[in-house]
C-alpha positions, 0 to 999 in steps of 0.5 A, spaced: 692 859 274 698 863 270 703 857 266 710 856 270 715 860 267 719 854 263 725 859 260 731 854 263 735 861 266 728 861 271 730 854 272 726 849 270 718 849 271 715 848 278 713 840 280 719 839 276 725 837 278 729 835 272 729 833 266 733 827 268 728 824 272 724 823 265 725 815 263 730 815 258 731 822 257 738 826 258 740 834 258 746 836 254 750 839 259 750 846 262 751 852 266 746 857 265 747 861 271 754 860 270 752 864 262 749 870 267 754 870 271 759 872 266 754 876 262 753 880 270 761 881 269 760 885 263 755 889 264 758 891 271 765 892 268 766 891 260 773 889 262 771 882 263 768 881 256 777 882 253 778 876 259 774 871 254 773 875 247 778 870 244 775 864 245 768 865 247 762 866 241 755 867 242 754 860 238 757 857 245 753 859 250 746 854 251 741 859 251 740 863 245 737 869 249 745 870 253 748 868 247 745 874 244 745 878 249 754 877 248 753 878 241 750 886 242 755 887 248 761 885 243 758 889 238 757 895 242 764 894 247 768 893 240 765 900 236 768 903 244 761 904 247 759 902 254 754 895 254 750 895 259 742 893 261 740 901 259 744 902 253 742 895 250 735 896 253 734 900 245 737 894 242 732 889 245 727 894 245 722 889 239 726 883 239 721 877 241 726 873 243 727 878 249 720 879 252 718 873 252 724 872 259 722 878 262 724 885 257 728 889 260 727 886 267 731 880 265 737 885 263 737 888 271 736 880 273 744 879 269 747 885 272 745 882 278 748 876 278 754 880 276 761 876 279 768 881 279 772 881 273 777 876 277 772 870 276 770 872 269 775 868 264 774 862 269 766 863 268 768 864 261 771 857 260 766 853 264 761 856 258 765 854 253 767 847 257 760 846 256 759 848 249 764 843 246 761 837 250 755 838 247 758 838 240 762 833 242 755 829 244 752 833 236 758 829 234 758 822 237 750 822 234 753 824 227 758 818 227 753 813 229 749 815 224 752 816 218 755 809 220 748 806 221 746 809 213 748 806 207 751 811 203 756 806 198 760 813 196 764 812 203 766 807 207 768 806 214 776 809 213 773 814 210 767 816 216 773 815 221 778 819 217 771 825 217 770 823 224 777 823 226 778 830 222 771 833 226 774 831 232 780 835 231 777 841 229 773 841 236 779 840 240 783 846 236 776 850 238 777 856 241 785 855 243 788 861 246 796 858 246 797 862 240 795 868 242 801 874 245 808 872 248 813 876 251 819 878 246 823 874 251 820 868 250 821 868 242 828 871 243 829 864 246 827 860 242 831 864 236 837 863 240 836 855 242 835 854 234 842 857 233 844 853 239 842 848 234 845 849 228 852 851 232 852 845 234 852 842 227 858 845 226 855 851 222 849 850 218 843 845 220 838 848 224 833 844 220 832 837 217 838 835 212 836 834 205 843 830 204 845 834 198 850 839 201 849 844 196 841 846 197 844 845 206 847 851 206 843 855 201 837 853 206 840 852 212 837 844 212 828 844 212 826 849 218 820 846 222 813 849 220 815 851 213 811 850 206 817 847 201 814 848 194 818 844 189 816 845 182 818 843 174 815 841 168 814 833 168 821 829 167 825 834 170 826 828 176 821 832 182 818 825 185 825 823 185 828 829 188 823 828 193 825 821 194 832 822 195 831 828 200 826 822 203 831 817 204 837 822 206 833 824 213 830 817 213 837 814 213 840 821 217 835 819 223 837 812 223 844 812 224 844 818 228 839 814 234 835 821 233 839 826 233 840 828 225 834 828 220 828 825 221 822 820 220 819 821 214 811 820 211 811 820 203 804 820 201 804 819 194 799 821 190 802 819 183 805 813 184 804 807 188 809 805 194 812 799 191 813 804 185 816 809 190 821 802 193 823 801 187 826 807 186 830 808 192 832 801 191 834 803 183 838 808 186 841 806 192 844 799 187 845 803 181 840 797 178 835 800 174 828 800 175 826 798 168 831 791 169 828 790 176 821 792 172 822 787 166 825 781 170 831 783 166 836 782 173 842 778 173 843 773 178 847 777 182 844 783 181 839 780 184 843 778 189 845 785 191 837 787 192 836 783 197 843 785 200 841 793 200 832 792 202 834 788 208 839 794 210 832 799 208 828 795 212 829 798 219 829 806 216 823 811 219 821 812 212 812 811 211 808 812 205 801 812 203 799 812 196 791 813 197 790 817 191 785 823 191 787 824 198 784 830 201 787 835 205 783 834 211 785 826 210 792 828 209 792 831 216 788 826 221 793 821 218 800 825 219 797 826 226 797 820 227 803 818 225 806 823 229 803 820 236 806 813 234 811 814 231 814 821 231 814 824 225 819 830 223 819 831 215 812 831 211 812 830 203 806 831 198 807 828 191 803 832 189 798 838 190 794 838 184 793 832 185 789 832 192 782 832 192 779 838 196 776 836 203 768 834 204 764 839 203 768 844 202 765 850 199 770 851 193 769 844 190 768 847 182 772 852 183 779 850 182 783 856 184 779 856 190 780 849 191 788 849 190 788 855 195 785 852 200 790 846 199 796 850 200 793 854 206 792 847 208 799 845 207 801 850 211 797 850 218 799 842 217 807 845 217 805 850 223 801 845 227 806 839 227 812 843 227 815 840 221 817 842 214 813 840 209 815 839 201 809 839 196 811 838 189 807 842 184 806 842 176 808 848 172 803 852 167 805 850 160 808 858 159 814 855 160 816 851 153 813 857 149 820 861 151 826 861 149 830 861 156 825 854 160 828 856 167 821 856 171 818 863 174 814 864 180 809 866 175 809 859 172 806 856 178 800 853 175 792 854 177 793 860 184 798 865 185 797 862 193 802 857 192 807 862 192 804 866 196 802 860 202 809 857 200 815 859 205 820 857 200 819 855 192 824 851 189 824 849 181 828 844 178 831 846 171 835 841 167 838 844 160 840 837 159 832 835 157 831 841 152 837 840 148 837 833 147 830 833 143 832 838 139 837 834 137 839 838 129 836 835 123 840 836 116 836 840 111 836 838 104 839 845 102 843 845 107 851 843 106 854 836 110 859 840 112 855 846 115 851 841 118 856 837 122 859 843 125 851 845 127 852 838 130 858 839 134 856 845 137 850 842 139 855 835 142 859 840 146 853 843 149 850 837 151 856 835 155 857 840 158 850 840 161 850 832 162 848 829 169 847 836 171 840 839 174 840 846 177 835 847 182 833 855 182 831 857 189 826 863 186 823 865 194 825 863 201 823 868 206 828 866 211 833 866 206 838 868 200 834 865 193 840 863 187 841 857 184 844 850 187 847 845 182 846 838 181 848 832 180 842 828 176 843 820 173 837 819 170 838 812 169 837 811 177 833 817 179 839 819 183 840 827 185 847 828 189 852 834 190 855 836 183 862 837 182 864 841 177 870 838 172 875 842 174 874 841 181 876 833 180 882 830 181 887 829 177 885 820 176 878 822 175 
């Protein structure tokens, strides 16, 4: 007596109703007639197969034989020939896999099961539906097993933060939203975001950055925009971004909304109370060593308290996780912005974040920080906010005459220029000039010293407390120079106002 034929596209075999009837077992959902079905479509009109090549692939369908059998079409339909049971007959002609349902039989049985082309995209989307539950249920398995293993190199926040990553790659599979929409719809949206900023009265589209200079250069910081913010260290990168960080924050809170933004900080360099500390240094004009020391007067301390109790309430979160991967970066950012909203991201900063578990560029570290700021990037574009990554420049800088930074400084990959929608540097004359302080040689006269002395005086008092930040790419935008005004003992940047620019009484 001949077996029953068992391949799940001829059902299940006779004397067998289910696989469910079975104690304890359960089949991972699918559709198998709904794959011929589709495949039917495509045979009879190739058409059917451009209603779903955007989202569907042949890892999605449950059998593997109609899996195969839409990869052969698609390359056939994609060279511009015909897919049908003849001309992918040859295809199959020595595939095993094939044979063993039936050969060429089977392909005429699909052709048969042929539904129009109206219906094809809804089949294609009951295939795919199918498909991610069962990757859904591969996933909840991963989970409780990784759980249930003792592997001391994770702990549980860190499975949840992989779990929770793995979830969200699986619920963006296939998304068709960004695919082509009318010119109509962008030019609405382009003429809504000029609404915006004629509302403003001129200028902000974006999410201000409290310094009014670097606002009209850019026009505020645009949702799904890549900032890079670059320097030597000492330059003040950490505190520039944490005065752009309590500007939005503070903009958002006396606003009720309307301007700047909640704010997430992930300070990969620094701890939070750190971070605090400098916010509160420059928002009291107390140092941050005196507060560090314990070296406070009386109502100096007085005055902390005063102003951290009007900071409480600001939209401004920090995570100081250090070797944050970007994968972890992103499923926490999410998070933050189902609970509370979020309109600003700030990373201090890129080098310093870790490449994402099982990332095939680990070693490589070009690779690795290409991978983070295309990672950065998708993050901008996904949540629809602007994103600042800080970053290190190369040491090529110190070896020239003139220090302003170059896009050529940007260290370890040329993809932070290239992801980067807008690259600022920060450059302050005022660092290099105060350590080449001139030193009298022993053959060299009092006199022409003094003089070298003076010249090098004038020329630091003329860079004092001022910091230039060189905008040297921005692709919606003019680049150019904005200056700064730069206190170092507090860590404050603010608007710069030339000399004879102020008052008579100043």
């Amino acid at each position: 007596m001949a077996e029953p034929i068992s391949h799940p596209a001829f059902g299940e075999p006779e004397g067998i109703d289910s696989a469910e009837g079975i104690a304890g077992f359960r089949t991972p959902p699918h559709n198998y007639e709904a794959e011929k079905a589709l495949l039917g479509a495509v045979f009879a009109n190739n058409k059917a197969y451009e209603k779903v090549s955007e989202f569907l692939r042949p890892e999605h369908f449950a059998d593997p034989v109609h899996g195969k059998i839409y990869e052969a079409c698609a390359l056939l339909i994609e060279r511009g020939q015909i897919a049908n049971p003849v001309t992918l007959n040859n295809y199959f002609q020595n595939d095993e896999l094939l044979k063993e349902v039936g050969g060429t039989k089977y392909l005429a049985e699909l052709a048969a099961s042929a539904v129009t082309i109206i219906n094809a995209q809804e089949y294609g989307r009951i295939v795919f539906d199918l498909y991610l539950k069962r990757e859904l249920i591969n996933l909840g398995e991963d989970v409780v097993n990784e759980a249930h293993s003792a592997n001391l190199a994770e702990d549980a926040s860190q499975q949840i933060e992989k779990a929770e990553a793995r979830l969200y790659n699986l619920a963006t599979t296939g998304e068709t939203e960004s695919g082509f929409e009318h010119f109509r719809e962008s030019i609405i949206k382009a003429v809504n975001m000029a609404e915006v900023a004629h509302k403003r009265d001129g200028s902000l589209a974006g999410v201000t950055s409290g310094l009014r200079d670097l606002d009209a250069k850019l026009g505020g910081l645009h949702p799904s925009d890549l900032i890079v913010l670059a320097a030597r260290p000492s330059m003040g990168k950490t505190a520039l971004c944490t005065n752009i960080a309590y500007n939005a924050a503070e903009a958002f809170a006396r606003s009720g909304g309307d301007e700047g933004a909640v704010t997430a900080f992930f300070s990969l360099e620094m701890s939070s109370e750190q971070l605090a500390g400098r916010i509160l240094s420059e928002r009291t004009s107390i140092s941050s060593d005196s507060m560090r020391k314990g070296t406070l007067q009386d109502e100096e301390f007085d005055k902390l308290v005063i102003e951290s109790q009007k900071l409480y309430q600001l939209p401004l979160y920090i995570d100081d996780t250090p070797a944050l991967s970007v994968s972890g970066l992103r499923a926490r950012a999410r998070r933050l912005q189902r609970q509370h909203g979020l309109g600003l991201i700030i990373v201090d900063y890129i080098q310093l974040l870790s490449p994402n578990p099982g990332s095939s560029s680990q070693g490589n570290r070009v690779q690795e920080v290409s991978e983070m700021t295309r990672g950065l990037k998708t993050l901008a574009k996904e949540l629809n906010v602007p994103v600042i990554a800080l970053s290190q420049l190369s040491r090529a800088v110190e070896q020239r005459e003139d220090k302003r930074p170059q896009l050529s400084d940007l260290r370890e990959s040329g993809s932070i220029e290239q992801d980067a929608d807008v690259v600022m540097f920060i450059f302050r004359e005022q660092y290099y000039l105060e350590r080449a302080e001139p030193m009298q040689r022993g053959e060299e006269s009092t006199e022409k010293h003094a003089e070298r002395y003076e010249r090098w005086m004038e020329r630091c008092q003329k860079v004092a407390n001022k910091a230039e930040l060189l905008i040297a790419k921005q692709r919606h935008g003019p680049i150019g120079s904005v200056d700064l005004f730069f206190d170092g003992n507090f860590a404050r940047f603010g608007d710069y106002t030339s000399d004879d620019h102020l008052p008579d009484h100043h």
